[in-house]
C-alpha positions as CSV (number, residue, x, y, z in Angstrom):
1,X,1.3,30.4,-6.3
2,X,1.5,33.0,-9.0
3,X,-1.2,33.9,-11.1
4,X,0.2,31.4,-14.1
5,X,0.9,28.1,-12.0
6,X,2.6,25.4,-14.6
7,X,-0.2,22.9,-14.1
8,X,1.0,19.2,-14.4
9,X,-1.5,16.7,-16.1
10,X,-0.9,12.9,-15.3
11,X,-2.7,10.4,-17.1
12,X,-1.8,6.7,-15.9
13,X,-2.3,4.4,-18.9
14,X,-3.1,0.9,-19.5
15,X,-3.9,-0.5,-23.2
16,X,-6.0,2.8,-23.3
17,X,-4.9,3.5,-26.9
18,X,-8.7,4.1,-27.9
19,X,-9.4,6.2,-25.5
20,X,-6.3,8.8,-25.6
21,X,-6.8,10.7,-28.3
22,X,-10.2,12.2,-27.2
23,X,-8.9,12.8,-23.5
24,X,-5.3,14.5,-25.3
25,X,-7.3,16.6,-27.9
26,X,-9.2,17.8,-25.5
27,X,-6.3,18.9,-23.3
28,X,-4.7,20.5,-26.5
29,X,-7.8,22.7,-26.8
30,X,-7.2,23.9,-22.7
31,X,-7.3,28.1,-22.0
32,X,-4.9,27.1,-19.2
33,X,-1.1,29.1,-20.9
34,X,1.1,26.5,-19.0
35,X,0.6,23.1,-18.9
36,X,2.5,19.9,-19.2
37,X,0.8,16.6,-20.3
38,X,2.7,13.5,-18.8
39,X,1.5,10.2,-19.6
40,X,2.6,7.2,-17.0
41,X,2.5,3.9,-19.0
42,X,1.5,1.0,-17.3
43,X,3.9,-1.7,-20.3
44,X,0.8,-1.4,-22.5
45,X,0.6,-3.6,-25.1
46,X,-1.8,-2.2,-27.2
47,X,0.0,0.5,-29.2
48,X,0.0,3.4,-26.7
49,X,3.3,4.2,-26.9
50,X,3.3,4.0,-30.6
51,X,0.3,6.5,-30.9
52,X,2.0,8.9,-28.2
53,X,5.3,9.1,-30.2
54,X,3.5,9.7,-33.5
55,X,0.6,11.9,-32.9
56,X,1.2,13.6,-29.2
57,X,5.2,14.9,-29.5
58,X,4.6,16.9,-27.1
59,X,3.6,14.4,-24.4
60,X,5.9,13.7,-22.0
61,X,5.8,9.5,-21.6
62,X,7.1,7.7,-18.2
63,X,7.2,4.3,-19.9
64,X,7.5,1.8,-17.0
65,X,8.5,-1.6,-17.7
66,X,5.6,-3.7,-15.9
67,X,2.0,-2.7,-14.7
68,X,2.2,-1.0,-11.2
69,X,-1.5,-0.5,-11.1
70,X,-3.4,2.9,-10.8
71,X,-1.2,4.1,-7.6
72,X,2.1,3.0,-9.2
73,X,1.3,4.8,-12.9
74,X,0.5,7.7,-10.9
75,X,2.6,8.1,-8.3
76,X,5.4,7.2,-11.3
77,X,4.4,10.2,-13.5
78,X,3.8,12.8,-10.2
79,X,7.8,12.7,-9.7
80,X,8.4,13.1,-13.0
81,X,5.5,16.3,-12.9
82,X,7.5,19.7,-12.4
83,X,4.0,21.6,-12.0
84,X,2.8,24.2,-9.3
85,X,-0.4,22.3,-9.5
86,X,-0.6,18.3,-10.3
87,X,-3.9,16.9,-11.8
88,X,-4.4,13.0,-12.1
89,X,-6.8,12.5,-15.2
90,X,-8.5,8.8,-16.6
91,X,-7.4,8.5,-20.0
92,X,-10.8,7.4,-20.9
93,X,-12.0,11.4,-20.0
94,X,-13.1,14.8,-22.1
95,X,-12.1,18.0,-20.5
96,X,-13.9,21.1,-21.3
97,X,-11.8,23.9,-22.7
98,X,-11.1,26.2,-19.4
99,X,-11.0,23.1,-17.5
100,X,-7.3,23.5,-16.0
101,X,-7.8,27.3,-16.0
102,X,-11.2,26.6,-13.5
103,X,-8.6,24.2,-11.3
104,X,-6.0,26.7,-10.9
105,X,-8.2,29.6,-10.1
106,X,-9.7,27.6,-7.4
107,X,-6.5,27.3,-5.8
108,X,-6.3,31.0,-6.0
109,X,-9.3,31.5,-4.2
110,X,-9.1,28.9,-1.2
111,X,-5.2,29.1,-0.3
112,X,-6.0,26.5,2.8
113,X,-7.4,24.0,-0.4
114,X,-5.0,21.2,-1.2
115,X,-7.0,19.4,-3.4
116,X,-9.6,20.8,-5.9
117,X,-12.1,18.1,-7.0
118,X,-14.1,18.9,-10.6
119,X,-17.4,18.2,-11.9
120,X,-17.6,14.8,-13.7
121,X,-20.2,13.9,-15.9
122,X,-20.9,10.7,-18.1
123,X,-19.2,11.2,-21.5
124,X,-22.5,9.7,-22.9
125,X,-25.3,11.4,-20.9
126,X,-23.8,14.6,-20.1
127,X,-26.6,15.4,-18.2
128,X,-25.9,13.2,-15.4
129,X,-23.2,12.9,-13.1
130,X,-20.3,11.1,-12.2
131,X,-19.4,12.8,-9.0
132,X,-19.5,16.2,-7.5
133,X,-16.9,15.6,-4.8
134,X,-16.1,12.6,-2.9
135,X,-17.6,12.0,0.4
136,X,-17.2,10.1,3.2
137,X,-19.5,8.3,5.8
138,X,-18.9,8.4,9.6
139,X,-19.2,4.1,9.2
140,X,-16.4,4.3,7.6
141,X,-17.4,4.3,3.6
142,X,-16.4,6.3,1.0
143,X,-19.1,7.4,-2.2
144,X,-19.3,9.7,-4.7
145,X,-21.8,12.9,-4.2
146,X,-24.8,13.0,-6.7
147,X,-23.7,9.6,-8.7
148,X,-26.3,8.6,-11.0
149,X,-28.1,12.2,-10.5
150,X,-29.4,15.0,-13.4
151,X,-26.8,18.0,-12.7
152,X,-28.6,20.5,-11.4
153,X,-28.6,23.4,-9.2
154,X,-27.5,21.4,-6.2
155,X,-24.3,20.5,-7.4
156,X,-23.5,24.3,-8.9
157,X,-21.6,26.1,-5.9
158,X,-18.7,26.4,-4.9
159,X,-18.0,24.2,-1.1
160,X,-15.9,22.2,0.7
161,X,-16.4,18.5,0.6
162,X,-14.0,15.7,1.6
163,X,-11.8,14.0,-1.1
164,X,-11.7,14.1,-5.1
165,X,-12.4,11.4,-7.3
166,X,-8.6,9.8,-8.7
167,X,-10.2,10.3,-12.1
168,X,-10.1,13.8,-12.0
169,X,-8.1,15.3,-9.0
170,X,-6.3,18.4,-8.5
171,X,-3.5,18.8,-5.8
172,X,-1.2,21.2,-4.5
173,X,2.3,20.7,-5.0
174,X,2.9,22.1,-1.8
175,X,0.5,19.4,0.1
176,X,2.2,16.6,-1.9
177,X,5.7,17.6,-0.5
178,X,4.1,17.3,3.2
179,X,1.8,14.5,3.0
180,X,3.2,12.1,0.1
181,X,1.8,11.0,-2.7
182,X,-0.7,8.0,-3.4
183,X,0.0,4.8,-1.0
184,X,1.8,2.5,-3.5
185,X,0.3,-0.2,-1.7
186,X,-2.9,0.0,-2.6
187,X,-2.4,-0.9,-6.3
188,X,-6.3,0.3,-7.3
189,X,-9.2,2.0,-5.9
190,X,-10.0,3.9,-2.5
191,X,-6.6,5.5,-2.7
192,X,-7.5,8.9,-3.9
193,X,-9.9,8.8,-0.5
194,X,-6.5,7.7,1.8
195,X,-4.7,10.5,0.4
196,X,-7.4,12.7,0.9
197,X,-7.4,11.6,4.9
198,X,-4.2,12.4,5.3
199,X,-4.7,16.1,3.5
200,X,-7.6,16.5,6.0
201,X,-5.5,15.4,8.9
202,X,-2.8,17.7,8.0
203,X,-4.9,20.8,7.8
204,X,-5.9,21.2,4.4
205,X,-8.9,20.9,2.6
206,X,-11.0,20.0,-0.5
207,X,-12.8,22.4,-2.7
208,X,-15.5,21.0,-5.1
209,X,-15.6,23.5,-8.4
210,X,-18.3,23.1,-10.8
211,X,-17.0,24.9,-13.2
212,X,-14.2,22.6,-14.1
213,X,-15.8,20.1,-16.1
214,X,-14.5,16.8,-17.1
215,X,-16.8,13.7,-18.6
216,X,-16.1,10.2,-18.0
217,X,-16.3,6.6,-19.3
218,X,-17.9,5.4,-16.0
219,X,-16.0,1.8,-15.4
220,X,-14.9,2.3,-19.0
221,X,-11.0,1.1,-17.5
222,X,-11.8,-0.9,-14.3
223,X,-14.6,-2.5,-12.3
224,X,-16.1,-6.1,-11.9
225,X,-14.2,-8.1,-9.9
226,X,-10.4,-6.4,-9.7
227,X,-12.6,-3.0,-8.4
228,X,-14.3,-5.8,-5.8
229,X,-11.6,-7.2,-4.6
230,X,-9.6,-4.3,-4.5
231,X,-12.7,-2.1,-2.9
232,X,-12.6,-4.8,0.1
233,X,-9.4,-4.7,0.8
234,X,-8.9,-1.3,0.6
235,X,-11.8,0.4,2.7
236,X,-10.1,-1.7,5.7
237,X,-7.2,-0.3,5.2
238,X,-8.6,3.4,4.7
239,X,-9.8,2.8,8.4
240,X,-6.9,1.6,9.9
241,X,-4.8,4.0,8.7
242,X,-6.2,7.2,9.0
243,X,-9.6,7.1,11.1
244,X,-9.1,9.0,14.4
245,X,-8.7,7.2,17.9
246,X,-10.9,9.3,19.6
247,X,-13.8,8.9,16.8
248,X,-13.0,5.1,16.5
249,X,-13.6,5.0,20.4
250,X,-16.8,6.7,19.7
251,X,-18.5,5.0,16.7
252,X,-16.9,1.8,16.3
253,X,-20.2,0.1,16.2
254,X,-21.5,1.7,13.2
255,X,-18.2,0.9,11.2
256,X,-18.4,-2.7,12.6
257,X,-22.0,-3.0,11.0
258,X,-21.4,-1.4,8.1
259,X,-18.4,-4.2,7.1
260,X,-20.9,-6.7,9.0
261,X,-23.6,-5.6,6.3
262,X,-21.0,-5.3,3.1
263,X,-19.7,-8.9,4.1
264,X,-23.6,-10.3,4.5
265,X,-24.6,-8.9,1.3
266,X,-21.2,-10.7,-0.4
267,X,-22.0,-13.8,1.0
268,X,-25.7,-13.8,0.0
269,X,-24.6,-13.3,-3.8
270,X,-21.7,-16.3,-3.3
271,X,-22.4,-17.5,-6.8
272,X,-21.2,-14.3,-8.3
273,X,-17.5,-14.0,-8.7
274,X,-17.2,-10.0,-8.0
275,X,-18.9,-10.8,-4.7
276,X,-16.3,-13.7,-3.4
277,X,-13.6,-11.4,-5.0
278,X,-14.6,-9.0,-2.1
279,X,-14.9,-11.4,0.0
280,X,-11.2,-12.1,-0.8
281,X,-10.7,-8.3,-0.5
282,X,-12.1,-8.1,3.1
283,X,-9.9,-10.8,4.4
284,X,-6.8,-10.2,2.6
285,X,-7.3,-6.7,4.2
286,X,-7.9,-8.2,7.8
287,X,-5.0,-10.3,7.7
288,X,-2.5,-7.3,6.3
289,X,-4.2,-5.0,8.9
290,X,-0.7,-5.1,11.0
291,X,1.1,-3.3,8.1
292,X,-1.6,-0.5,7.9
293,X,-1.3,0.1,11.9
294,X,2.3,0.8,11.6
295,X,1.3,3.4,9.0
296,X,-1.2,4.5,11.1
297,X,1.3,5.6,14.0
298,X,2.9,8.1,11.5
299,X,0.3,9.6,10.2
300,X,-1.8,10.0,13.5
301,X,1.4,11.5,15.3
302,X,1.7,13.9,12.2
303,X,-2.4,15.1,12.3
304,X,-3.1,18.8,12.9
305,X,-6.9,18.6,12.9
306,X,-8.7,18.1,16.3
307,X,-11.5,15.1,15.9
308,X,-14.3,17.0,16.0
309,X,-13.6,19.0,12.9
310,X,-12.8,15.5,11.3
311,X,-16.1,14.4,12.6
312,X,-18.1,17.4,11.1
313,X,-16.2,16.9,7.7
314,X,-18.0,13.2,7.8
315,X,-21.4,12.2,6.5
316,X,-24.1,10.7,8.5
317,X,-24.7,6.9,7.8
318,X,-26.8,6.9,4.6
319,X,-24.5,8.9,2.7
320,X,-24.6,13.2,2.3
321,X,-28.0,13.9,2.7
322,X,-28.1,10.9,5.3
323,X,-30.5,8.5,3.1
């Protein structure tokens, strides 16, 4: 990678018009000398297109003619993305000025990192955080590190952790051309985690870097019940795609209860509609679990990475610190 990567910037959109011109300025203020902005419409109907063309010229648009969800708006504007580097970025986010500078300098400085995951922080209490790096559980759950948490000193170096959040995630063009891009399948949610497990079953890894700073509209463009649904059908399929056989074999058990404990808790709050929408999730996800295994064969067959340094990437039960 040279020391100027062209550094891609795809923002899947979705009757975001209010929210684009603070995330655009904002990316029109970056130290970064190359980048292209790419905005992958998802047939808004609010305007978007109409604001792009008028204020943003120099966006490139991927208008597509239905919505294709998250995955699709994404995966639509990464082939059209010509960058060294391609960033996925929420519409309804600020990025600090050396932002893209802080991603690509990252890269420079961990050439086995595929993916470089940013500090996010609430656009409206910028002194608490978003995530610090994705992690995952060794039950089988995904979370994001220090959500809900003052930034502080703990979440100011430098390290490895296990995926990026989609709302703000760096990758290597290089990885992308080996691995694939986002599963089309999983329309929304937990598929910046699946593309992450198959990065990590490749051989490559994910860097957390603090000092590229983006703040976010926490559930500002999804949640409620299409995040439930979508969270309980997906986590199933994370699983059955990606999680080693030999670390299945050995702690089945704890992923069993953990989906035991995620169903119990749905079915305790039947009256509210996000909990039977992930309800809905879980089983749709049981009953598609076939088409996952036949994914699964690829990708397994493909990994690099013995389980026991996927194990030591996972987090205990509770979460990163274990709670």
């Amino acid at each position: 990678m040279t020391n100027n990567p062209l550094i891609s910037i795809v923002i899947p959109n979705w009757n975001g018009a209010h929210f684009l011109p603070t995330c655009l300025d904002s990316l029109r203020r970056q130290t970064a000398p190359r980048l292209e902005v790419i905005v992958a419409d998802n047939a808004s109907t609010d305007g978007s297109l109409e604001l792009l063309a008028r204020d943003y010229p120099e966006v490139r648009v991927v208008a597509l003619p239905e919505n294709r969800g998250f995955t699709g708006a994404c995966n639509a504007g990464m082939r059209a993305a010509t960058g060294d580097i391609v960033i996925l970025l929420n519409n309804d986010t600020e990025v600090e000025p050396d932002w893209a500078e802080q991603v690509a300098a990252a890269f420079e400085r961990y050439p086995d990192a595929g993916i470089v995951a940013s500090k996010m922080l609430l656009f409206d209490r910028r002194d608490t955080l978003h995530t610090a790096g994705d992690f995952y559980t060794i039950d089988g759950r995904a979370g994001n590190r220090g959500v809900w948490q003052r930034d502080d000193e703990r979440y100011n170096r430098e390290e490895y952790v296990f995926s990026a959040c989609g709302g703000s995630a760096a990758y290597r063009r290089e990885m992308l051309d080996e691995i694939g891009l986002l599963d089309d399948d999983f329309f929304f949610s937990m598929e910046d985690v699946d593309l992450a497990w198959r990065a990590q079953l490749a051989g490559w890894r994910c860097v957390y870097v603090p000092s590229a700073v983006v703040y976010h509209h926490l559930a500002a463009t999804g949640g409620g019940v299409t995040a439930s649904y979508y969270d309980g059908r997906n986590n199933l399929w994370v699983i059955a795609k990606n999680y080693p056989g030999a670390l299945l074999r050995k702690h089945w058990p704890k992923i069993v209860r953990a989906q035991a404990r995620l169903a119990w808790d749905a079915l305790r709050a039947w009256r509210g509609e996000a909990a039977r929408a992930r309800l809905r999730g879980m089983l749709s996800g049981l009953l598609s679990l076939p088409r996952m295994l036949r994914k699964r064969r690829a990708i397994q067959a493909a990994s690099k990475t013995p389980p026991e340094v996927i194990e030591a990437m996972l987090s205990p039960v509770g979460g990163p610190e274990g709670g």
